[in-house]
PQR file of N, CA, C, O and H, with PARSE charges and radii, in Angstrom:
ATOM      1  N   UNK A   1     111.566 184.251 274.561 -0.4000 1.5000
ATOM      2  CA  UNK A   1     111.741 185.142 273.426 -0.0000 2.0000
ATOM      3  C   UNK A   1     112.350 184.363 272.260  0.5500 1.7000
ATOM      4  O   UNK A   1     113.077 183.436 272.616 -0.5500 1.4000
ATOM      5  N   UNK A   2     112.204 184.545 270.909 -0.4000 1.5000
ATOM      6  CA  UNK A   2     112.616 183.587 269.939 -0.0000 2.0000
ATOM      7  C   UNK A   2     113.160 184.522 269.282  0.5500 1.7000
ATOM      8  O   UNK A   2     112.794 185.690 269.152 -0.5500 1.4000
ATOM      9  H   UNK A   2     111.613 185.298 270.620  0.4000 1.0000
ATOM     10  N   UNK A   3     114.523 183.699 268.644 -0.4000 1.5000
ATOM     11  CA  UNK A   3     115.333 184.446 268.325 -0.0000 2.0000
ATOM     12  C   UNK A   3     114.936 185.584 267.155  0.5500 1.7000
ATOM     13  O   UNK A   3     113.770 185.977 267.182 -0.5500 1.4000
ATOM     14  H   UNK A   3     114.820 182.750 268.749  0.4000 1.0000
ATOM     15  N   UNK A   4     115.814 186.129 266.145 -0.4000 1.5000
ATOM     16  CA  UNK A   4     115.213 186.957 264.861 -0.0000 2.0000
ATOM     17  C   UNK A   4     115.367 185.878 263.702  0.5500 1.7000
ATOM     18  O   UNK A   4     115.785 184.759 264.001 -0.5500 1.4000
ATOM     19  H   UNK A   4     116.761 185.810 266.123  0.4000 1.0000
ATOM     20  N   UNK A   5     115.094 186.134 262.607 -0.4000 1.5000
ATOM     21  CA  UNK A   5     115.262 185.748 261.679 -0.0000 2.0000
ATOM     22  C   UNK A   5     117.064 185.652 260.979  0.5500 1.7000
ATOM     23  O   UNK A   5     117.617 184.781 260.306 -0.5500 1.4000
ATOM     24  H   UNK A   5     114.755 187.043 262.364  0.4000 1.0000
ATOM     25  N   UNK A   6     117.516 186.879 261.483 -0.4000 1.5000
ATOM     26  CA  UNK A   6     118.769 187.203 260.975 -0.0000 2.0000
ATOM     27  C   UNK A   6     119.863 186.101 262.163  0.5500 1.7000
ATOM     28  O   UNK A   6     120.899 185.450 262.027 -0.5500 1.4000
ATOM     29  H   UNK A   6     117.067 187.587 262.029  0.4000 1.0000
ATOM     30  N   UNK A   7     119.142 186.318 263.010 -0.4000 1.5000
ATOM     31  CA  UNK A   7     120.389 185.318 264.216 -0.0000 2.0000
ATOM     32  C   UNK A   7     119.863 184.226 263.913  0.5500 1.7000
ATOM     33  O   UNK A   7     120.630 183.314 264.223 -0.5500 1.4000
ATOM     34  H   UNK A   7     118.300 186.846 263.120  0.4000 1.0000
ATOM     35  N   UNK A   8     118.830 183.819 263.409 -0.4000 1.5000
ATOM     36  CA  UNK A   8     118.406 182.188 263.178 -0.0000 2.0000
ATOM     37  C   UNK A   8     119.561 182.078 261.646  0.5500 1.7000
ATOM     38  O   UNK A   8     120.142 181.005 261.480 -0.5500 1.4000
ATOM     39  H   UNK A   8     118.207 184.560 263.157  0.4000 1.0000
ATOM     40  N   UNK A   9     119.781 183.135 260.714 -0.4000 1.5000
ATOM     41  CA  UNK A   9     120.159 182.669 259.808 -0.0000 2.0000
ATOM     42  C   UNK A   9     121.748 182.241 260.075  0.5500 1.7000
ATOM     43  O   UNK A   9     122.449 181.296 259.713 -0.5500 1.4000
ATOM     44  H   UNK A   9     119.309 184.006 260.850  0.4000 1.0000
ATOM     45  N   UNK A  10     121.967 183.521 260.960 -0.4000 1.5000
ATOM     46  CA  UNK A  10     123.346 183.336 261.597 -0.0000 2.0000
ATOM     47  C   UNK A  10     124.036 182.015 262.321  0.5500 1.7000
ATOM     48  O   UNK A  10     125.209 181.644 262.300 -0.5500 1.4000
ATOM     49  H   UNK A  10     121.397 184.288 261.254  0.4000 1.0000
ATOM     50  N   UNK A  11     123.047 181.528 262.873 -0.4000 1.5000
ATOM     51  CA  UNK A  11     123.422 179.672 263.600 -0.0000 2.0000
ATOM     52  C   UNK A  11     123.011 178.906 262.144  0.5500 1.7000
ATOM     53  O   UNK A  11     123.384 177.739 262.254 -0.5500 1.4000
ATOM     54  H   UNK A  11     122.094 181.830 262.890  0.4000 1.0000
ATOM     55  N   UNK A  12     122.719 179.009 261.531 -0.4000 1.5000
ATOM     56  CA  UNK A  12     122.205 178.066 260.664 -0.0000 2.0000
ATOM     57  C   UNK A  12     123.481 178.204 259.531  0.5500 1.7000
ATOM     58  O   UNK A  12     123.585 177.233 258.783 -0.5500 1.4000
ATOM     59  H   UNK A  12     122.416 179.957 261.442  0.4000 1.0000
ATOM     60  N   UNK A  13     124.331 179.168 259.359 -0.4000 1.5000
ATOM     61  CA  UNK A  13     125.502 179.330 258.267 -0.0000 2.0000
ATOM     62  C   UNK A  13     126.631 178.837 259.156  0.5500 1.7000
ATOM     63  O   UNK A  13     127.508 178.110 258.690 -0.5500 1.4000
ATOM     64  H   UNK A  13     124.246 179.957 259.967  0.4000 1.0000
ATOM     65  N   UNK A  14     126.626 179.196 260.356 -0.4000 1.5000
ATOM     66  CA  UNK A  14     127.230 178.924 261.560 -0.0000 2.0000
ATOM     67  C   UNK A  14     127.361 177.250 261.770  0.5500 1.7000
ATOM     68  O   UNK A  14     128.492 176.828 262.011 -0.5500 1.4000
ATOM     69  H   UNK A  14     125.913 179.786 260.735  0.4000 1.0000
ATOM     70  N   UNK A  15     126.704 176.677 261.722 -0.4000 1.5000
ATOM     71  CA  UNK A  15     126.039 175.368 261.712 -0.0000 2.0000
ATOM     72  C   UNK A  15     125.854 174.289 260.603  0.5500 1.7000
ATOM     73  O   UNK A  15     125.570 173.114 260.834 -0.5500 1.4000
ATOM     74  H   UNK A  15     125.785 177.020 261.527  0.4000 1.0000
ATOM     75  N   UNK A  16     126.099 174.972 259.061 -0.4000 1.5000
ATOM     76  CA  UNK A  16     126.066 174.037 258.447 -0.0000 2.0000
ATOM     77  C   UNK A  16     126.270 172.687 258.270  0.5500 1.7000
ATOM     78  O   UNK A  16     125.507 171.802 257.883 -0.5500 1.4000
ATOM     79  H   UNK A  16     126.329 175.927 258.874  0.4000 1.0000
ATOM     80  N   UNK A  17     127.396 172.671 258.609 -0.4000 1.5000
ATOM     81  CA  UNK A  17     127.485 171.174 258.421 -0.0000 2.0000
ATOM     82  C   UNK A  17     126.683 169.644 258.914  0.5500 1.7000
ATOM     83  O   UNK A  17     126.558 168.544 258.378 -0.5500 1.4000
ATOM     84  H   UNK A  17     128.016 173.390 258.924  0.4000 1.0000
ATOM     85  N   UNK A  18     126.329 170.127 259.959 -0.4000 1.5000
ATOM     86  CA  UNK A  18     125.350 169.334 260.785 -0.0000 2.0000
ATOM     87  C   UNK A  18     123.955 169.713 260.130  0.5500 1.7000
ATOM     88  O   UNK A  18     123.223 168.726 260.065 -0.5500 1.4000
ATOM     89  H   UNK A  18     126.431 171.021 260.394  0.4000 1.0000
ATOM     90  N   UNK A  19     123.335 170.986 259.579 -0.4000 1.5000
ATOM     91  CA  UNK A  19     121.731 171.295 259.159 -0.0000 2.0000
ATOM     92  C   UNK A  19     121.823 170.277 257.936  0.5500 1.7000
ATOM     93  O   UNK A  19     121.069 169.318 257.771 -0.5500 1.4000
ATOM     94  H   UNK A  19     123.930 171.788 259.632  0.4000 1.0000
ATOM     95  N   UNK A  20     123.057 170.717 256.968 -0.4000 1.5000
ATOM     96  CA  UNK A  20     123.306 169.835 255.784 -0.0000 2.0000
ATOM     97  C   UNK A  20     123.359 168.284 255.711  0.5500 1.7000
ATOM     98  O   UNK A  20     123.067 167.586 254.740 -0.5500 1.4000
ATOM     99  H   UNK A  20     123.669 171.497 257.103  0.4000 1.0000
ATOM    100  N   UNK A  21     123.716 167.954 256.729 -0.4000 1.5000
ATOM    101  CA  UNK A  21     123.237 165.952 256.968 -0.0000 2.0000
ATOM    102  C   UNK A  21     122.162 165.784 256.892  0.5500 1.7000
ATOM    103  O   UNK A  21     121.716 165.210 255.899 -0.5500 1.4000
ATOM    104  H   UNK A  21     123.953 168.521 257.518  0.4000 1.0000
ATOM    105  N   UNK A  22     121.175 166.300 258.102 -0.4000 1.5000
ATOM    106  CA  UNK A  22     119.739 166.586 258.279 -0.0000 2.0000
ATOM    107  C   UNK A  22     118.952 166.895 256.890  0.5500 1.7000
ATOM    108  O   UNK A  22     118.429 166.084 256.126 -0.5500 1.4000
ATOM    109  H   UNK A  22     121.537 166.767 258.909  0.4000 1.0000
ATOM    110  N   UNK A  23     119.004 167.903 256.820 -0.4000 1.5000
ATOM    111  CA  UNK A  23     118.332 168.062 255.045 -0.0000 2.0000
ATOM    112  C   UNK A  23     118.302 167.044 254.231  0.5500 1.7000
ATOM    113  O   UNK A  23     117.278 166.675 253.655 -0.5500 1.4000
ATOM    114  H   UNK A  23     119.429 168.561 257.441  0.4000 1.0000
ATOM    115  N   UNK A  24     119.599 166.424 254.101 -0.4000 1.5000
ATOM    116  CA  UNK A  24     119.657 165.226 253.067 -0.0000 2.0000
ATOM    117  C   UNK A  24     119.355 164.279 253.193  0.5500 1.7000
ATOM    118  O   UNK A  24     119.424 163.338 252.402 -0.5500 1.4000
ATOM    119  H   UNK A  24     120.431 166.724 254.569  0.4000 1.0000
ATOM    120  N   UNK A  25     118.676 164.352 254.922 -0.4000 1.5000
ATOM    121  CA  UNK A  25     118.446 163.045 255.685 -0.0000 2.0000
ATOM    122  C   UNK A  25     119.600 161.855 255.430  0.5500 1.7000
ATOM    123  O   UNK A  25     119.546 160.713 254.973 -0.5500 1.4000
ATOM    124  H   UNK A  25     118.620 165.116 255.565  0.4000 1.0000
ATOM    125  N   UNK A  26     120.280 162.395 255.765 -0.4000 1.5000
ATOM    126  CA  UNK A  26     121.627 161.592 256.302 -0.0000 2.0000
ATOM    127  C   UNK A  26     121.690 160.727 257.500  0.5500 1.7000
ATOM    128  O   UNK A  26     122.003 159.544 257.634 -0.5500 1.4000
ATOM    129  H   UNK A  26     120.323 163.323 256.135  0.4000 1.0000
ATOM    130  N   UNK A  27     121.268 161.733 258.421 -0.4000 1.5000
ATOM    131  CA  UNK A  27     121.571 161.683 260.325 -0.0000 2.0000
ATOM    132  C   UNK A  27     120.182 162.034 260.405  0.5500 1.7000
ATOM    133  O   UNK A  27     119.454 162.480 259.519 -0.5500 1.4000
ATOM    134  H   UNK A  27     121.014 162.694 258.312  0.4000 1.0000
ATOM    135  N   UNK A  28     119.861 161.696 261.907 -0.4000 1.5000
ATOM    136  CA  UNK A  28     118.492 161.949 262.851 -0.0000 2.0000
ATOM    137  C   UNK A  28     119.699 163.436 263.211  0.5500 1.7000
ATOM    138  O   UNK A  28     120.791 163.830 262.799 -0.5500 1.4000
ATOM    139  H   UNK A  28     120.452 161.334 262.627  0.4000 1.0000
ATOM    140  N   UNK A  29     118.417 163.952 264.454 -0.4000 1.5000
ATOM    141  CA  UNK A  29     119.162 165.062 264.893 -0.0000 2.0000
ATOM    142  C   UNK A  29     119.855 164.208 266.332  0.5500 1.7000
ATOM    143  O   UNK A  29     120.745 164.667 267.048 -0.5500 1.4000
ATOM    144  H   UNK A  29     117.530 163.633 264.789  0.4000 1.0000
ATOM    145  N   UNK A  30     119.167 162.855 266.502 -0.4000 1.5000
ATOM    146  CA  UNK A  30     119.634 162.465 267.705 -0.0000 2.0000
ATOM    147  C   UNK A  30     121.168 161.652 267.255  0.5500 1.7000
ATOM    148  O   UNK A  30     121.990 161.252 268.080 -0.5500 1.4000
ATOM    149  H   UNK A  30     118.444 162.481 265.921  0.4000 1.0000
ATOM    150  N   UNK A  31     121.315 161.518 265.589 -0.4000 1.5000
ATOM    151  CA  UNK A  31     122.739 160.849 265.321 -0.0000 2.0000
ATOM    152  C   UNK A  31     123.607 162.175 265.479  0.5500 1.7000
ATOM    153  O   UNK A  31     124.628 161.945 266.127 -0.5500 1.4000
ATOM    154  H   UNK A  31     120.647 161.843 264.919  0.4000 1.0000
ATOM    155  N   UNK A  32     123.544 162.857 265.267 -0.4000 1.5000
ATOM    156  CA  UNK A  32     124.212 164.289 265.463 -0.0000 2.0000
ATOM    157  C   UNK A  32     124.555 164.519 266.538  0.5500 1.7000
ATOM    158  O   UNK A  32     125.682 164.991 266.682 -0.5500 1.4000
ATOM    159  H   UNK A  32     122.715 163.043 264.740  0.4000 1.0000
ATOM    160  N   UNK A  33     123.829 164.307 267.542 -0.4000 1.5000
ATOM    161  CA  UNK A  33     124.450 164.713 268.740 -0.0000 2.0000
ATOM    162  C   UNK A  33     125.545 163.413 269.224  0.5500 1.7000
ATOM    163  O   UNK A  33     126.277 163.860 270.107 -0.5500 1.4000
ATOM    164  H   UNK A  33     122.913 163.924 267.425  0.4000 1.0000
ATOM    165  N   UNK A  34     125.737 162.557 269.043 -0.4000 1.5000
ATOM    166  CA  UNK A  34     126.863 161.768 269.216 -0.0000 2.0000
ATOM    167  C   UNK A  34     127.863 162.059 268.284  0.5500 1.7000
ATOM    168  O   UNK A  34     128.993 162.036 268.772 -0.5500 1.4000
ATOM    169  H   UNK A  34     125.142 162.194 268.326  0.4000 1.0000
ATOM    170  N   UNK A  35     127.788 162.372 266.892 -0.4000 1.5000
ATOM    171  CA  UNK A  35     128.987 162.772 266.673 -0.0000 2.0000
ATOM    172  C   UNK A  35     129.540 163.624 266.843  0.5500 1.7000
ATOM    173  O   UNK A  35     128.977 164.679 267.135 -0.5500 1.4000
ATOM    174  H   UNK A  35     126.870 162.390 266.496  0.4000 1.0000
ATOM    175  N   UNK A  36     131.409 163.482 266.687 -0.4000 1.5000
ATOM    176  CA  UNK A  36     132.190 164.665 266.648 -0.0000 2.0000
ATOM    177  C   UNK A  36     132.464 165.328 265.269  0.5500 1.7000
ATOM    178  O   UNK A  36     132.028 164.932 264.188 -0.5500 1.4000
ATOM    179  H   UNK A  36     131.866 162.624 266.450  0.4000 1.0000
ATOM    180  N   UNK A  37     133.373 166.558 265.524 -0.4000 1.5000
ATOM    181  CA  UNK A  37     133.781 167.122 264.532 -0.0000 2.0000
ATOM    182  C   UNK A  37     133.955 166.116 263.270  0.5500 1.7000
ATOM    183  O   UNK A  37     133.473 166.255 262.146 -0.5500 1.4000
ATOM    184  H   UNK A  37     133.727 166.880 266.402  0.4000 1.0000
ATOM    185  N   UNK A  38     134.787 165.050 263.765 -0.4000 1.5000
ATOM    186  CA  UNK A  38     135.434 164.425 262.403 -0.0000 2.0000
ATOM    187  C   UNK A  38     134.723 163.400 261.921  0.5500 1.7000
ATOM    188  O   UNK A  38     135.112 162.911 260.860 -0.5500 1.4000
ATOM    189  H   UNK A  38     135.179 164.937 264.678  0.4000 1.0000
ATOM    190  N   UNK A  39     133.488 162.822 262.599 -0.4000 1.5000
ATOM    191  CA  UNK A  39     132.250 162.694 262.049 -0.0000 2.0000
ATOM    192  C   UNK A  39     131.807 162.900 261.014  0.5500 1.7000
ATOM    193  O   UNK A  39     131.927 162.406 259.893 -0.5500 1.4000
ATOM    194  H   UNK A  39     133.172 163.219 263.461  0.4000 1.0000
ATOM    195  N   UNK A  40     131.062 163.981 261.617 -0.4000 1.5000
ATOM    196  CA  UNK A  40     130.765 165.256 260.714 -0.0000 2.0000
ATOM    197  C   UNK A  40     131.322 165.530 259.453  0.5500 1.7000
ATOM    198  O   UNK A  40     130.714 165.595 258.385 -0.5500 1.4000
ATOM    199  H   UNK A  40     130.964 164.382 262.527  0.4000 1.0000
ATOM    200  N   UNK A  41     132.511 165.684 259.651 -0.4000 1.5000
ATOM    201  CA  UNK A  41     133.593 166.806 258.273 -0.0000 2.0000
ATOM    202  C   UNK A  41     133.417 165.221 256.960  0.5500 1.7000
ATOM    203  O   UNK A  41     133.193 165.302 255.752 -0.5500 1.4000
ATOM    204  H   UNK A  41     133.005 165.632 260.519  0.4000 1.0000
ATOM    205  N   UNK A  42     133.628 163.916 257.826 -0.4000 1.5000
ATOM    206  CA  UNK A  42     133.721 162.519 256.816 -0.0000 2.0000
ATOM    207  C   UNK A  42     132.040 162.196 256.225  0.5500 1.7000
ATOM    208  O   UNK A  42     131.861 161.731 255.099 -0.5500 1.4000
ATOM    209  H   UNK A  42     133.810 163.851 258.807  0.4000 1.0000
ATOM    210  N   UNK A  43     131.044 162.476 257.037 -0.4000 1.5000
ATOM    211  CA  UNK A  43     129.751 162.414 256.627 -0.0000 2.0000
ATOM    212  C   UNK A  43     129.402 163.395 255.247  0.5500 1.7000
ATOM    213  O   UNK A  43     128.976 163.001 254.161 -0.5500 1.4000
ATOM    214  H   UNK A  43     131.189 162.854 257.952  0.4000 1.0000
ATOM    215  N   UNK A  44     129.744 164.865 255.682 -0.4000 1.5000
ATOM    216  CA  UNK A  44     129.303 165.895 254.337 -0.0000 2.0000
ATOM    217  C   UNK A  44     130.194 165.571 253.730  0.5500 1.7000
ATOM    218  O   UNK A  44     130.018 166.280 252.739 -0.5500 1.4000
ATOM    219  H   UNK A  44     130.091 165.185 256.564  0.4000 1.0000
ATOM    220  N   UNK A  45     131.982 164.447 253.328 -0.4000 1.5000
ATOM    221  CA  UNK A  45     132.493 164.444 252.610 -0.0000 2.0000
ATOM    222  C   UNK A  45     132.142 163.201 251.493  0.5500 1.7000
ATOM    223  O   UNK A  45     132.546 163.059 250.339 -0.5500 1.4000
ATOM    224  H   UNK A  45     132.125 163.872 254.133  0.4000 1.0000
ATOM    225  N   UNK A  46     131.012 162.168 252.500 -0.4000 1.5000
ATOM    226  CA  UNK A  46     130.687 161.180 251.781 -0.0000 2.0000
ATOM    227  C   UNK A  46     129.584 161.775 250.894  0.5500 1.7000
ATOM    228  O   UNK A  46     129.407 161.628 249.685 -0.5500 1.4000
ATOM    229  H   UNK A  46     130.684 162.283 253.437  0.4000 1.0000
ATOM    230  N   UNK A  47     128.883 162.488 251.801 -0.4000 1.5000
ATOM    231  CA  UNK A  47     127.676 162.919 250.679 -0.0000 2.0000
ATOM    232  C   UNK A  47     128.053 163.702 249.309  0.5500 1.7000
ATOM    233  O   UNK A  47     127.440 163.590 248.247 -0.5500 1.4000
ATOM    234  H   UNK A  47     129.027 162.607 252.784  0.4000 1.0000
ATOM    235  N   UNK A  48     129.213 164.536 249.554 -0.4000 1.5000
ATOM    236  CA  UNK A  48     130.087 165.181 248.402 -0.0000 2.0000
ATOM    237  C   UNK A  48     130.025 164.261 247.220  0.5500 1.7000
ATOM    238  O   UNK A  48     129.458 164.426 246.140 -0.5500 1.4000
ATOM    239  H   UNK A  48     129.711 164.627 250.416  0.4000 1.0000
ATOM    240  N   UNK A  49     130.823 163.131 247.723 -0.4000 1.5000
ATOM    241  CA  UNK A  49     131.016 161.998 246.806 -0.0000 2.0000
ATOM    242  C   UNK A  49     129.795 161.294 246.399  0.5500 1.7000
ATOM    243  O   UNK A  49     129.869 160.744 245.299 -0.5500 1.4000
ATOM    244  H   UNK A  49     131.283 162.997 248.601  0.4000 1.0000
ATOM    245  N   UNK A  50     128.907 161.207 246.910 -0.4000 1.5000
ATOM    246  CA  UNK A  50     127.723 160.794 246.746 -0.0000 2.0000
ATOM    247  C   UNK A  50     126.847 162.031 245.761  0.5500 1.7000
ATOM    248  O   UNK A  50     125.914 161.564 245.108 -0.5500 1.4000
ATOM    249  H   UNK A  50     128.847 161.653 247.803  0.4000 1.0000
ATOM    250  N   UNK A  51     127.018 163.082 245.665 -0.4000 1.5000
ATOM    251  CA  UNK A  51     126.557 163.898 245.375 -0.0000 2.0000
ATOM    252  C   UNK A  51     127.258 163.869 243.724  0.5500 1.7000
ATOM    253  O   UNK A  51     126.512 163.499 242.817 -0.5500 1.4000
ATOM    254  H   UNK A  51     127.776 163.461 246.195  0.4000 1.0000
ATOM    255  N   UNK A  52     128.811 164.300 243.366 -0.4000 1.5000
ATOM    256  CA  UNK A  52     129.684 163.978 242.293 -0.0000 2.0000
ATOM    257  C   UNK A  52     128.781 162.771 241.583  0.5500 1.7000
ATOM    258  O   UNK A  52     128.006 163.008 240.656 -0.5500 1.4000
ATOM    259  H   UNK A  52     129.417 164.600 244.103  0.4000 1.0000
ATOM    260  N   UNK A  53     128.990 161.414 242.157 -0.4000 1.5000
ATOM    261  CA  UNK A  53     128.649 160.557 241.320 -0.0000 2.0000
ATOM    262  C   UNK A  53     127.362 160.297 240.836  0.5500 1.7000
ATOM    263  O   UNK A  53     127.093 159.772 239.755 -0.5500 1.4000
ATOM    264  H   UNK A  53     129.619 161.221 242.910  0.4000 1.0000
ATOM    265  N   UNK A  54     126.310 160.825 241.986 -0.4000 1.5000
ATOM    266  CA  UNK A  54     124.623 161.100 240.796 -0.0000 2.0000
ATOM    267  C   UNK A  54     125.120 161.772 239.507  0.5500 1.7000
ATOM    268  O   UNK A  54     124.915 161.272 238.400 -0.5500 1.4000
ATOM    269  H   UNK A  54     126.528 161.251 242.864  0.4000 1.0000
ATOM    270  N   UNK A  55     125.935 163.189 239.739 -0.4000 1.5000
ATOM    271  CA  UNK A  55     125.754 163.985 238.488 -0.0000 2.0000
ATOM    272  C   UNK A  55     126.668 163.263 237.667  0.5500 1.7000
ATOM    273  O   UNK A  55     126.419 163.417 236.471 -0.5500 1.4000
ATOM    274  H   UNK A  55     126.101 163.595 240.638  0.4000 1.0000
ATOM    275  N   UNK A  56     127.500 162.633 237.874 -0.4000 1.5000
ATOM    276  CA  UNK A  56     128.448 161.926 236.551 -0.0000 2.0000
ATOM    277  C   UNK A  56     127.209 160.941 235.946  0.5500 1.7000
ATOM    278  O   UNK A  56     127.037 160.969 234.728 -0.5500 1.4000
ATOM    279  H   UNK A  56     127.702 162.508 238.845  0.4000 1.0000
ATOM    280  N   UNK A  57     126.455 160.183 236.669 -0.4000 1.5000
ATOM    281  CA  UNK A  57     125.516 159.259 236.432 -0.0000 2.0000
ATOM    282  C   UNK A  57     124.660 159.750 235.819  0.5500 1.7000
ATOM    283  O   UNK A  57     124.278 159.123 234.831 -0.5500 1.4000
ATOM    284  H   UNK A  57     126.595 160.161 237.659  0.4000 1.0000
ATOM    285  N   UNK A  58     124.094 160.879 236.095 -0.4000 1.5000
ATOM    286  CA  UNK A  58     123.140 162.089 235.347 -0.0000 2.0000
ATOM    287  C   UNK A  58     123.749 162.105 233.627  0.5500 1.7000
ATOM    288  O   UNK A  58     123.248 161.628 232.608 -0.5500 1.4000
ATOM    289  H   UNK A  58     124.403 161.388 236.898  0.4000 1.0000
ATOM    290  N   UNK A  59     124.918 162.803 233.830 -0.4000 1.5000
ATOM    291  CA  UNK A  59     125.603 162.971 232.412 -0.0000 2.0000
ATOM    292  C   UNK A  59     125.535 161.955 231.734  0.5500 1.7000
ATOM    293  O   UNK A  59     124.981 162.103 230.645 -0.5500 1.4000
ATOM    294  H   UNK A  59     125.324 163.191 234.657  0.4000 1.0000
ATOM    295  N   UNK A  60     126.027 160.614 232.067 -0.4000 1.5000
ATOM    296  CA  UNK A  60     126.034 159.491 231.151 -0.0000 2.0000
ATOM    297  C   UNK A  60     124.694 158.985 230.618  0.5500 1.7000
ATOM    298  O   UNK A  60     124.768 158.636 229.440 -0.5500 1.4000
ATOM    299  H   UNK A  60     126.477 160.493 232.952  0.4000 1.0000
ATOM    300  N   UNK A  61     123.869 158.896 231.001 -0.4000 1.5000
ATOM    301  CA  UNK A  61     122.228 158.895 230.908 -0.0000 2.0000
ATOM    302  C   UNK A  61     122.382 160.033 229.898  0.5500 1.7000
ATOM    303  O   UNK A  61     122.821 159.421 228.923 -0.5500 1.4000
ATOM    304  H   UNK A  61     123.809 159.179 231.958  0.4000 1.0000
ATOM    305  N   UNK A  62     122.304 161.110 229.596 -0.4000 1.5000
ATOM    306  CA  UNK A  62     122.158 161.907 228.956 -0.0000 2.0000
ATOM    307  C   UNK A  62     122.898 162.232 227.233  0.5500 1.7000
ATOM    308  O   UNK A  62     122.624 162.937 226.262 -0.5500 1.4000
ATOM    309  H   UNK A  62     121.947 161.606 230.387  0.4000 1.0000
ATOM    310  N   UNK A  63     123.827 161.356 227.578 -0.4000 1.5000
ATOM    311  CA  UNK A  63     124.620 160.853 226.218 -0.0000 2.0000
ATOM    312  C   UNK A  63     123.562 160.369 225.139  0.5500 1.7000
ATOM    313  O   UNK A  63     123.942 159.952 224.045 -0.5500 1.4000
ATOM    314  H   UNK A  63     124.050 160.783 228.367  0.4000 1.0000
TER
END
């Protein structure tokens, strides 16, 4: 039986942090499963930063 749409959305908000590596192609799903929590929390914090400095880079280009 496969799940609903609403419980798929539910693991997936549930789950972010790990779908959000994936998306950005960060991690395989097989790097994911070796990491831990604090992995994880330092990976979406690099991409943060990675993310900040396109748009500062964006802005200056745009000057």
């Amino acid at each position: 039986m496969t799940i609903s749409k609403q419980e798929a959305r539910n693991r997936a908000t549930r789950n972010w942090a790990q779908w959000r590596l994936l998306i950005a192609n960060m991690v395989t799903y097989r790097d994911l499963y070796f990491m831990d929590d604090d992995d994880i929390a330092e990976a979406n914090a690099a991409l943060d930063i990675h993310i900040e400095n396109e748009r500062k880079e964006m802005n200056r280009n745009r000057k």
